[in-house]
C-alpha positions as CSV (number, residue, x, y, z in Angstrom):
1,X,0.0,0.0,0.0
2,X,1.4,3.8,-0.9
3,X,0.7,6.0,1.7
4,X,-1.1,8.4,-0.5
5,X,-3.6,5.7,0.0
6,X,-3.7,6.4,3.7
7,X,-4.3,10.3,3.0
8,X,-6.5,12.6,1.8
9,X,-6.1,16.6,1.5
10,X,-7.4,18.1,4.6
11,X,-10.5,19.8,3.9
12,X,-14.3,19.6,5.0
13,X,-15.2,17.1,2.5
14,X,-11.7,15.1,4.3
15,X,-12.9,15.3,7.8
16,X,-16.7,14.1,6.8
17,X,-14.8,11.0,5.2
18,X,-12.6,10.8,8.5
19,X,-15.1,10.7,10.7
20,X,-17.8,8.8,9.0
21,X,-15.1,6.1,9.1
22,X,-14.8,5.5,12.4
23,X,-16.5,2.8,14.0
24,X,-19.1,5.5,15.8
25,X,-19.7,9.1,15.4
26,X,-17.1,10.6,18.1
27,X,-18.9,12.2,21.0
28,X,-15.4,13.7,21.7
29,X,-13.5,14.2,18.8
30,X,-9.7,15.5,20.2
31,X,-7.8,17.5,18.3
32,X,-4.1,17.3,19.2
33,X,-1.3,20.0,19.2
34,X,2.4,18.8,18.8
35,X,3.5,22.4,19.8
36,X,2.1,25.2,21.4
37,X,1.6,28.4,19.3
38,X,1.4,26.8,16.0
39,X,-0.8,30.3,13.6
40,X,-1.5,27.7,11.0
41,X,-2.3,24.7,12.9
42,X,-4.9,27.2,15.0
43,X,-6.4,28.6,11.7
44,X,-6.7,24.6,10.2
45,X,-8.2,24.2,13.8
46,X,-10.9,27.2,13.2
47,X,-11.4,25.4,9.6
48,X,-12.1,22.5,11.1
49,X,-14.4,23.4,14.4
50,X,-16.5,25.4,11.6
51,X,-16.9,22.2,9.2
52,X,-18.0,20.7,12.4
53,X,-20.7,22.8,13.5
54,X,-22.2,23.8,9.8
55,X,-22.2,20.2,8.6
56,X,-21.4,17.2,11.7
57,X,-23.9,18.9,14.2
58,X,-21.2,19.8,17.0
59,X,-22.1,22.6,19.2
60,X,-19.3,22.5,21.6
61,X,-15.8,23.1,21.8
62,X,-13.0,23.0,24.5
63,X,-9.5,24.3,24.8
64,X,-6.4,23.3,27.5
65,X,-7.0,26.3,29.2
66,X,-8.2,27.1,33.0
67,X,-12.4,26.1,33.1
68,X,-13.5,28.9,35.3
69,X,-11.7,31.6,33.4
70,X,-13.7,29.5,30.6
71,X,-17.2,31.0,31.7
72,X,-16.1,34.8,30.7
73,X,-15.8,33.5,26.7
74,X,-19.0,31.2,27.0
75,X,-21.1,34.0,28.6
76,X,-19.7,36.2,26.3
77,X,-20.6,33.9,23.0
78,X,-23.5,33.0,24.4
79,X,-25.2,37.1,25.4
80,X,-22.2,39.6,24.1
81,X,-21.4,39.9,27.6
82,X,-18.1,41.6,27.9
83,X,-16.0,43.5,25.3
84,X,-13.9,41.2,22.4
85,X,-10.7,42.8,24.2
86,X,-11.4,42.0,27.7
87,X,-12.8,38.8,27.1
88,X,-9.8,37.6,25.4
89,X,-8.0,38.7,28.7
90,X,-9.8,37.0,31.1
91,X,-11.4,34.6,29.5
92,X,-8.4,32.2,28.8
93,X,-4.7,31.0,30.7
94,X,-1.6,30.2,30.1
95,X,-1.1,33.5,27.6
96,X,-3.6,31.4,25.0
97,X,-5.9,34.8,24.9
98,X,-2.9,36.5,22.9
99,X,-3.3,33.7,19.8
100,X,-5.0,36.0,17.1
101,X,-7.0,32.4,16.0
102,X,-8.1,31.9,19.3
103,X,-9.4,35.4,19.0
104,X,-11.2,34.7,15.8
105,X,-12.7,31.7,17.2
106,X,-14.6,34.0,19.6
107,X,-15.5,36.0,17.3
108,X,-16.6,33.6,15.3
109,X,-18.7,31.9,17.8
110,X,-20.5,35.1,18.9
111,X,-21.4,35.8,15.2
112,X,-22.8,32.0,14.8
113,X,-25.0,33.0,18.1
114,X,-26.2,35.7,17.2
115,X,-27.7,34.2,13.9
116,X,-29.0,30.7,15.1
117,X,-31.0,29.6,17.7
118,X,-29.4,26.2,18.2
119,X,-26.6,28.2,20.5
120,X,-22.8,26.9,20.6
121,X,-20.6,26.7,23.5
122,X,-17.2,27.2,25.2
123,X,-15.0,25.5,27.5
124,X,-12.0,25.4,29.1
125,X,-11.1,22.3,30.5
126,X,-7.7,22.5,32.3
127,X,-8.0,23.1,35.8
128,X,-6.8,26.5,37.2
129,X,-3.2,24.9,37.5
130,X,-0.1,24.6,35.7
131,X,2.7,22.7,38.4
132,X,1.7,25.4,40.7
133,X,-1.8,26.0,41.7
134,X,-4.6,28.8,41.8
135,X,-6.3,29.2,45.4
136,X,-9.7,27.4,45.5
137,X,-11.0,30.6,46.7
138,X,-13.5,31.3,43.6
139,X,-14.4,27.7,43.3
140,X,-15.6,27.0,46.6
141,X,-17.3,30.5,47.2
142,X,-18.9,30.4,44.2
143,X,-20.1,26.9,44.8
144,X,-21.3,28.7,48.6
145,X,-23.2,31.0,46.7
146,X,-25.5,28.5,45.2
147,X,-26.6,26.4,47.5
148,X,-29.4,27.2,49.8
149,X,-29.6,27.6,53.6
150,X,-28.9,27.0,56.2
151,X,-25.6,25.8,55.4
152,X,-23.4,23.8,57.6
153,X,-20.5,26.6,57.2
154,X,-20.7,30.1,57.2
155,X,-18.5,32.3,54.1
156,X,-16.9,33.5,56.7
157,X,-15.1,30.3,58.0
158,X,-14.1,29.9,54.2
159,X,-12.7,32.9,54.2
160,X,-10.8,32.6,57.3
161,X,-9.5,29.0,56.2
162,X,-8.3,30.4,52.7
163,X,-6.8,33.4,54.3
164,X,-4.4,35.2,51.2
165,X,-4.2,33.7,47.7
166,X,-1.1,34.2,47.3
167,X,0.3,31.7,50.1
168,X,-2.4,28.9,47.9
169,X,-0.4,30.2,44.3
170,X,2.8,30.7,45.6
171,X,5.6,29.3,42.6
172,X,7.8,28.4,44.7
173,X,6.0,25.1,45.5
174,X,6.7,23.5,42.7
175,X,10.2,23.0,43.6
176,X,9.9,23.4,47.2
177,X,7.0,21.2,48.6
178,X,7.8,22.9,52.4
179,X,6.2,26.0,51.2
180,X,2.6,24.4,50.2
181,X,0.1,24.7,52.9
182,X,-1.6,21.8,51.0
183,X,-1.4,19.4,54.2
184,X,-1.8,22.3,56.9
185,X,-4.4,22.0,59.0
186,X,-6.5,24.9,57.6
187,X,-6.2,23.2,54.2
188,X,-7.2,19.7,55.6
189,X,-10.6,21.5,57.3
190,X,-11.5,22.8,53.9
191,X,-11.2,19.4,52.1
192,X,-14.0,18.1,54.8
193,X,-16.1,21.6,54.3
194,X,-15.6,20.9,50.4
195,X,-17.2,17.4,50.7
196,X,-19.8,18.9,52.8
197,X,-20.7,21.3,50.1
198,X,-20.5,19.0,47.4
199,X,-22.9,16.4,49.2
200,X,-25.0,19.6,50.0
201,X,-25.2,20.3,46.2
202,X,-26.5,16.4,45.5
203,X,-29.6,17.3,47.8
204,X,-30.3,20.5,46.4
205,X,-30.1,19.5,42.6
206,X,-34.0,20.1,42.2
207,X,-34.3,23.9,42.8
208,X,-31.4,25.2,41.0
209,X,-31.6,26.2,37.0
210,X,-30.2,24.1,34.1
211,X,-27.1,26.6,34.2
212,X,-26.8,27.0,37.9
213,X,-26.4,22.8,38.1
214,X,-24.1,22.8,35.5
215,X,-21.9,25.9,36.7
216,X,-22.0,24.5,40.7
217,X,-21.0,21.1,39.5
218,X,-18.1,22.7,37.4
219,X,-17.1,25.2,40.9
220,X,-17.4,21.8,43.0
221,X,-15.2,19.4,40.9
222,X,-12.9,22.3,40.9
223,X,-12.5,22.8,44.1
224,X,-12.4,19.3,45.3
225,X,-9.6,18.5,42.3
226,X,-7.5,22.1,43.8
227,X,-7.7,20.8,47.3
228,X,-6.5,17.7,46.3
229,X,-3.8,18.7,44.1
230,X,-2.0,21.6,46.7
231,X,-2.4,18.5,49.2
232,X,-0.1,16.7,46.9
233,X,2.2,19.9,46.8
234,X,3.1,19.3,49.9
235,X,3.9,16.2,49.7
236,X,8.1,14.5,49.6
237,X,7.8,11.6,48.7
238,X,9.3,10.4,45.2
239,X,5.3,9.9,44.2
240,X,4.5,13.6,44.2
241,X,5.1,14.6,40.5
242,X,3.5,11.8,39.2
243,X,0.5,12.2,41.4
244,X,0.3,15.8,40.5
245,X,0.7,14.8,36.7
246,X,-2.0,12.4,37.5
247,X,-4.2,14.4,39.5
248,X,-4.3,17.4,36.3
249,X,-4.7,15.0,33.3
250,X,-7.8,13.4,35.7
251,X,-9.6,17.1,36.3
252,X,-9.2,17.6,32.8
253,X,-10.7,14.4,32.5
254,X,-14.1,14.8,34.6
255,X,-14.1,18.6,32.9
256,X,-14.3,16.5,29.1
257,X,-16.6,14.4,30.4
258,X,-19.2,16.9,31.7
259,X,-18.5,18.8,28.2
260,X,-19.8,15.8,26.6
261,X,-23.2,16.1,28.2
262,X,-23.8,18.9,25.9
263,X,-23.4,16.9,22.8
264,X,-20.6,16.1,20.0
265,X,-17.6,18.2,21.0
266,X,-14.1,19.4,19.8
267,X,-11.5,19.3,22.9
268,X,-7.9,21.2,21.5
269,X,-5.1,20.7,23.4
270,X,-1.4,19.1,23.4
271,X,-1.0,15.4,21.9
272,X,0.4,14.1,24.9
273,X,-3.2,15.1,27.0
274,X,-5.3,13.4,24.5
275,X,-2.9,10.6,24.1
276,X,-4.3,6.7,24.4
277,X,-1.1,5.2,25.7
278,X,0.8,5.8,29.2
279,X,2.5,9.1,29.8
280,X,6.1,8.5,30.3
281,X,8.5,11.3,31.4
282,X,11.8,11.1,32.9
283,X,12.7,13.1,35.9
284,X,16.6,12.5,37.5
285,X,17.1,8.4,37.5
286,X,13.0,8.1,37.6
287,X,10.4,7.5,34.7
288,X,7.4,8.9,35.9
289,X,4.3,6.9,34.4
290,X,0.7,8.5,34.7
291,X,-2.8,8.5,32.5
292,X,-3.4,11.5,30.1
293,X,-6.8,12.9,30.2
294,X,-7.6,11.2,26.8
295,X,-6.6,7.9,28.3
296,X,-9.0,8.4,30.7
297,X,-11.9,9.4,28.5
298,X,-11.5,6.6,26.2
299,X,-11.9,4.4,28.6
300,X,-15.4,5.9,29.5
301,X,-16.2,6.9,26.1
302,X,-14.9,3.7,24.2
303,X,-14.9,4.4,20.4
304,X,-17.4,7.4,21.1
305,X,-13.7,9.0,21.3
306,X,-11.5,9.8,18.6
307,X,-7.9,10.9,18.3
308,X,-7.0,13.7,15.9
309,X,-2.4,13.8,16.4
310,X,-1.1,16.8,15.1
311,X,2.6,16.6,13.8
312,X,4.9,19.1,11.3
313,X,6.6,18.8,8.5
314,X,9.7,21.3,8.4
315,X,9.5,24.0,11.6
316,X,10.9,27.2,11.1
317,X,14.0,25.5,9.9
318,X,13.6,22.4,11.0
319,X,13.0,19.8,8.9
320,X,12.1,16.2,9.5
321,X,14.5,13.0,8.6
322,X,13.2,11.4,5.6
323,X,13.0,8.1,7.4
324,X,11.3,9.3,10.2
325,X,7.1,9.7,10.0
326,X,7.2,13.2,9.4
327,X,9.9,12.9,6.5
328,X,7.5,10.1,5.0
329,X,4.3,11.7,5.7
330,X,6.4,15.2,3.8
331,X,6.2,13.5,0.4
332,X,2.8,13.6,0.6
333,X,1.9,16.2,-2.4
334,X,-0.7,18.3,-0.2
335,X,0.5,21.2,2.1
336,X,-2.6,20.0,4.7
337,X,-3.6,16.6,5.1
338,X,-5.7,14.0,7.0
339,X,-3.8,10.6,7.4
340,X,-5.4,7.1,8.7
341,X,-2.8,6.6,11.5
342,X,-3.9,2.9,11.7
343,X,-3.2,2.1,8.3
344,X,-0.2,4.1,8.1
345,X,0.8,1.9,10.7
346,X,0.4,-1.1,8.5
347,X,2.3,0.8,5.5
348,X,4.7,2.0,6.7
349,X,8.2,-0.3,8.0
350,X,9.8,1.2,11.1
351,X,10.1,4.8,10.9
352,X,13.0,6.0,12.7
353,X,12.0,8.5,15.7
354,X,12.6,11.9,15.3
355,X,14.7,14.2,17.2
356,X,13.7,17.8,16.9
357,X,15.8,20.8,17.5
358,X,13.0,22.6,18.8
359,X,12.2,21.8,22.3
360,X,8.8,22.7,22.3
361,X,7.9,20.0,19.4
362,X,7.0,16.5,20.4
363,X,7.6,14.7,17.6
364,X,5.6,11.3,16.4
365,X,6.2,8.2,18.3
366,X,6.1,5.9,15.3
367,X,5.4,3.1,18.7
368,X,2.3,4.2,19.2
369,X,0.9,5.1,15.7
370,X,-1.9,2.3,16.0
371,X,-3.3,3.8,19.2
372,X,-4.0,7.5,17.0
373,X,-7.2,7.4,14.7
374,X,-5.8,9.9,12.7
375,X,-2.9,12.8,12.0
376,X,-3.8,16.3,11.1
377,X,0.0,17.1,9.1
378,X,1.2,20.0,8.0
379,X,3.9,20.3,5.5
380,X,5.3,23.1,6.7
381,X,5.0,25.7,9.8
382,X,6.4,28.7,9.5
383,X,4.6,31.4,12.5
384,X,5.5,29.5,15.8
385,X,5.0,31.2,19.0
């Protein structure tokens, strides 16, 4: 078999055929970045998510990015709320408000809303974490806010527990696990008030609004995953990095999963979250080993999820070892295709890996090609962030 017969350019009538392949329609159809701060892998990205809504009845779409600064850009797709500026601002982490087709998106978005009545939605998914941690100040207080009394613990008492953000989102925890209140006592009081408040929210389920449930089961999750995760902070054993891995890729996880209830979704974010096999990465003499969050959800969703790999042709100057999968998949004669990983698999004889100059590219583990459904490849990248 060639591997142009594996292929196909990458275009809307490409990711109809892709999809209509698949064993099921994807609930969750993952789109993966192999970088960061790709322009034209976000722009193919905006191509695609628009195919998707106008012709495979998705309404939804998610990005890595923290899930409560999330509910500035749904609100604002959903009512204008908000100016374009300040929503980009606010609404995203991890800088991803300054990608202009990230901007677009929400532009785009908003305009679709205001013309149909069948609404679309936004999400981020990540929690409000990178190594370090956000407070669970907003989560739990919003979540506080919800419920109805009388409640078991007063705002107050929260407020006295959490005492300053800044000693919750304090940096220097990542290195140093003796500067994470995580396993203090005022942090250990707050995991049992944040169980109360959760099981509070079970009872209450019945009075509260379609968007009140789905926002205080979003403000719970959090808060119980943040808890959790600055407990692990704290923590010096040789466990704690892959338990904090672990613990991320699982919020992400339960966020996917409740972004599913909404219908057929797009989730963008890096390969290696969406990825079916283990997460490997070495730290000093360890391999740590953990679950991404697509791991996770395939195992929930079964072949209602799908695996879209992202990987580049030449990088800014970097180009790809014609024995390796991206020097192979190069000779392809389309700038922008869609490739059958699966069958490449089968076609192709043991590519070499790659090694990349760039740092920020993870290239194609031609190991696990038979665990991707398919490759979104671009010939060439030339605007990286």
């Amino acid at each position: 078999m060639d591997i142009k017969d594996t292929a196909r350019p990458l275009d809307g009538a490409g990711v109809s055929a892709f999809l209509h392949s698949l064993p099921a329609k994807p609930l969750l159809l993952g789109l993966g970045e192999a970088r960061h701060f790709v322009g034209e892998l976000g722009e193919l990205r905006n191509e695609i998510f628009r195919h998707l809504v106008e012709h495979e009845g998705y309404r939804s779409f998610a990005i890595e990015s923290d899930c409560l600064k999330g509910l500035v850009v749904d609100d604002h797709i959903a009512t204008g709320a908000g100016t374009l500026d300040d929503v980009m601002e606010r609404g995203f982490s991890h800088n991803f408000g300054t990608i202009p087709a990230n901007r677009e998106l929400v532009r785009w978005m908003r305009a679709y809303n205001e013309e149909h009545d069948e609404k679309l939605r936004f999400f981020g998914f990540d929690g409000p974490l990178e190594y370090w941690a956000a407070s669970p100040r907003q989560a739990l207080t919003a979540l506080h806010t919800l419920l109805d009394g009388p409640l078991p613990h007063t705002m107050e008492t929260l407020d006295t527990l959490l005492g300053p953000d800044d000693r919750w989102s304090n940096e220097a925890t990542v290195m140093d696990p003796s500067q994470s209140i995580g396993q203090s006592a005022d942090a250990r009081r707050l995991r049992l008030i944040t169980d109360d408040l959760v099981a509070l929210l079970d009872t209450q389920t019945p009075r509260l609004s379609a968007k009140d449930r789905e926002r205080a089961a979003l403000y719970g999750r959090t808060a119980v995953g943040l808890l959790r995760y600055h407990h692990w902070m704290a923590d010096t054993s040789p466990a704690r990095v892959t338990r904090l891995s672990a613990l991320r890729d699982a919020m992400m996880a339960a966020n996917l999963r409740a972004v599913t209830e909404h219908g057929p979704a797009l989730v963008f974010t890096h390969n290696l979250h969406l990825q079916r096999n283990k997460s490997l990465m070495p730290l000093g003499d360890q391999l740590l080993e953990w679950w991404s969050a697509g791991a996770i959800t395939a195992a929930h969703l079964g072949d209602r999820y799908a695996f879209l790999a992202s990987a580049l042709g030449t990088a800014g100057d970097d180009a790809p070892p014609p024995d390796t999968v991206e020097g192979i998949l190069s000779t392809l004669p389309w700038d922008h295709s869609l490739i059958d990983a699966r069958r490449l698999a089968e076609t192709i004889a043991k590519p070499a890996p790659r090694t990349s100059r760039d740092f920020a590219y993870f290239p194609l583990d031609p190991a696990h090609l038979d665990t991707i459904d398919g490759i979104v490849f671009l010939k060439q990248a030339v605007r990286l962030g």
